[in-house]
C-alpha positions in Angstrom: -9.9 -90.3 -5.7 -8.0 -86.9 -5.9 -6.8 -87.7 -9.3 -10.2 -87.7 -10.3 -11.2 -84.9 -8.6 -13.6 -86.8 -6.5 -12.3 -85.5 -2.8 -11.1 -83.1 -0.7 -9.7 -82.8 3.0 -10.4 -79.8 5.2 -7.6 -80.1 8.7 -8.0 -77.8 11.6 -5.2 -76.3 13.0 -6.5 -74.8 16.6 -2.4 -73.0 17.6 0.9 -74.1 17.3 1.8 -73.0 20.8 2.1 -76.2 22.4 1.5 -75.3 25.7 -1.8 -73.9 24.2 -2.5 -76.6 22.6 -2.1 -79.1 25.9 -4.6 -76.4 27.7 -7.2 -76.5 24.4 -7.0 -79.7 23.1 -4.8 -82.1 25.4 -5.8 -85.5 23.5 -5.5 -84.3 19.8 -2.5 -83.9 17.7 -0.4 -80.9 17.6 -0.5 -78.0 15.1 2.9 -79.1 13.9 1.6 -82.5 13.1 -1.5 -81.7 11.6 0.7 -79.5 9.2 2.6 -82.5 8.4 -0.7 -84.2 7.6 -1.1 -81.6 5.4 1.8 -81.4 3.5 1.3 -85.4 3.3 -1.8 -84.9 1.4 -0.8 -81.9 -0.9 2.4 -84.3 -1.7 -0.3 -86.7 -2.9 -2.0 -83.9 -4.8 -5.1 -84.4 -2.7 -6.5 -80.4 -2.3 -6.5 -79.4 1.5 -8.2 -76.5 3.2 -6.5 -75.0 6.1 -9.1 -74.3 8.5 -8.0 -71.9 11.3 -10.5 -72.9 13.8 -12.0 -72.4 16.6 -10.1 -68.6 17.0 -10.8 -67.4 20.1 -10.5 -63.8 21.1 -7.6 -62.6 23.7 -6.3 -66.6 23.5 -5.7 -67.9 20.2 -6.5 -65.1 17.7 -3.1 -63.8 18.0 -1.9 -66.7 16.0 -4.3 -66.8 12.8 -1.5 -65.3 10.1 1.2 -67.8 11.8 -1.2 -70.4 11.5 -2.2 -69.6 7.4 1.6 -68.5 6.7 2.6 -72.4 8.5 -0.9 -74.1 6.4 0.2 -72.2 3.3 3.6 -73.6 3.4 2.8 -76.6 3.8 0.4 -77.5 0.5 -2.8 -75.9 1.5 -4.7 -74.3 -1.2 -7.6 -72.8 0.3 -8.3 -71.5 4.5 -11.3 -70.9 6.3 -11.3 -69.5 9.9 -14.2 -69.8 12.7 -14.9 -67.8 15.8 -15.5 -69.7 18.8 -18.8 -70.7 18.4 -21.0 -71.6 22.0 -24.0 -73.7 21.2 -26.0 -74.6 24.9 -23.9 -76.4 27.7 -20.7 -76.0 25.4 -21.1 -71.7 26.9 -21.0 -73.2 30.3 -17.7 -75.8 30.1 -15.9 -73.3 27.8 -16.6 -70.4 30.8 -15.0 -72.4 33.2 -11.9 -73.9 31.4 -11.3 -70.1 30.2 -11.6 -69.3 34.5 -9.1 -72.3 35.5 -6.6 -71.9 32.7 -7.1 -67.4 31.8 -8.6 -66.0 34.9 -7.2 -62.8 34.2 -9.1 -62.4 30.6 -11.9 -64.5 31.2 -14.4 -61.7 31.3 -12.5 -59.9 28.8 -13.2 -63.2 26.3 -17.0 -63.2 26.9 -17.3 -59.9 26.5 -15.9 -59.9 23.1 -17.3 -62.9 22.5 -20.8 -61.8 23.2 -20.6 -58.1 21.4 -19.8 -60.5 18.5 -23.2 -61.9 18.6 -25.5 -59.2 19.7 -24.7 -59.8 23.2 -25.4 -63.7 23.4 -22.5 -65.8 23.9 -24.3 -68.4 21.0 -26.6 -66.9 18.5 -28.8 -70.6 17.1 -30.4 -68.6 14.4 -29.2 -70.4 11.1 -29.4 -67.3 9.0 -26.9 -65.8 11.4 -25.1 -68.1 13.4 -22.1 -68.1 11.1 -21.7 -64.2 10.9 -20.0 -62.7 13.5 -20.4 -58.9 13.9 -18.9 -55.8 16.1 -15.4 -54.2 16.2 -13.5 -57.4 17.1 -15.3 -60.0 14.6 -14.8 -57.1 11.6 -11.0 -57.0 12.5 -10.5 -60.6 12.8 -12.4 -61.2 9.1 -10.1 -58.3 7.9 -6.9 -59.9 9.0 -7.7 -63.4 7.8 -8.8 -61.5 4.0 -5.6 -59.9 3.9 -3.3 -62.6 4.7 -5.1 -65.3 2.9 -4.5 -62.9 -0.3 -1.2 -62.2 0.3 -0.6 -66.3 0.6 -2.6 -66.8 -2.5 -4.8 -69.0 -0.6 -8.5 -69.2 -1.7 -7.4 -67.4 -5.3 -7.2 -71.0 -7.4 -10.6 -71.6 -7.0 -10.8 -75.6 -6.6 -12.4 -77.1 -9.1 -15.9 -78.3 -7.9 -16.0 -82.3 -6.9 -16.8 -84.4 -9.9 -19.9 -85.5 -8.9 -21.0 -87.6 -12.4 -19.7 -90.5 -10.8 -21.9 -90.6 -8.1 -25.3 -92.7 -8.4 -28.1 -92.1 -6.6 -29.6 -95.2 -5.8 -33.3 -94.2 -6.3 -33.7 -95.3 -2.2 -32.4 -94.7 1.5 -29.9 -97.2 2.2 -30.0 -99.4 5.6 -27.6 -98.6 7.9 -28.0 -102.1 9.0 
């Protein structure tokens, strides 16, 4: 499919601190081993995108240059980043893993989190959602530009998926 330009693979890569990563994500794989995936698939020519995601302010943010420099290295063409994002009871869980596991920042994290979104901790608007603003969101966006361009990352533009192959069957499909 890659060799005719028919797909693409996007892989988060949340830290490469494992100690982090057994706090944010205990049951997924690693950073390191999701940067083997990727270097599997750019082997195989298959275009990945190195998405830094979710960065979190005062907890994982310090990472995001490690994180591209690692993605870069191994085979990624293109990165994306997120800010934490906290759509409805998602605010509430992520407020009290950030009081048992960073007791000592976790006011200083909603804070920043919430100046970033006109002082919601979730913004649901879909014009906006996506666009972070403030003093911390601005300096996050400007380190990511910067190191992405110093990587080369996001300069090849990838080609757009070859879509001519794809037949629209004229119907919904059953799922059954």
């Amino acid at each position: 499919m890659a060799a005719l330009n028919l797909c693409s693979v996007a892989i988060s890569v949340t830290t490469l601190e494992n100690d982090l990563k057994r706090k944010l994500e205990p049951r997924a794989p690693s950073g390191r081993t999701r940067l083997a995936t990727i270097e599997s698939l750019s082997r195989r020519g298959i275009p990945v995108t190195l998405m830094a995601a979710p960065m979190i302010p005062y907890v994982n943010d310090h990472e995001m240059e490690q994180i591209l420099r690692s993605g870069s290295a191994a085979g990624a063409l293109s990165a994306r980043y997120i800010f934490i994002r906290l759509p409805r009871e998602v605010h509430g869980m992520f407020a009290e893993w950030l009081a048992t596991h960073f007791p000592e920042r976790a006011a200083k994290v909603m804070n920043v989190i919430k100046a970033s979104r006109g002082g919601r901790a979730y913004d649901s608007n879909f014009e906006t959602r996506m666009r972070d603003t403030g003093n911390f969101a601005d300096l996050l966006d400007k380190r990511f530009q910067l190191e992405a361009r110093r990587l080369g990352l996001n300069t090849k533009r990838n080609a757009e998926l070859e879509l001519g192959l794809f037949t629209y069957p004229g119907k919904q499909l059953s799922l059954i």
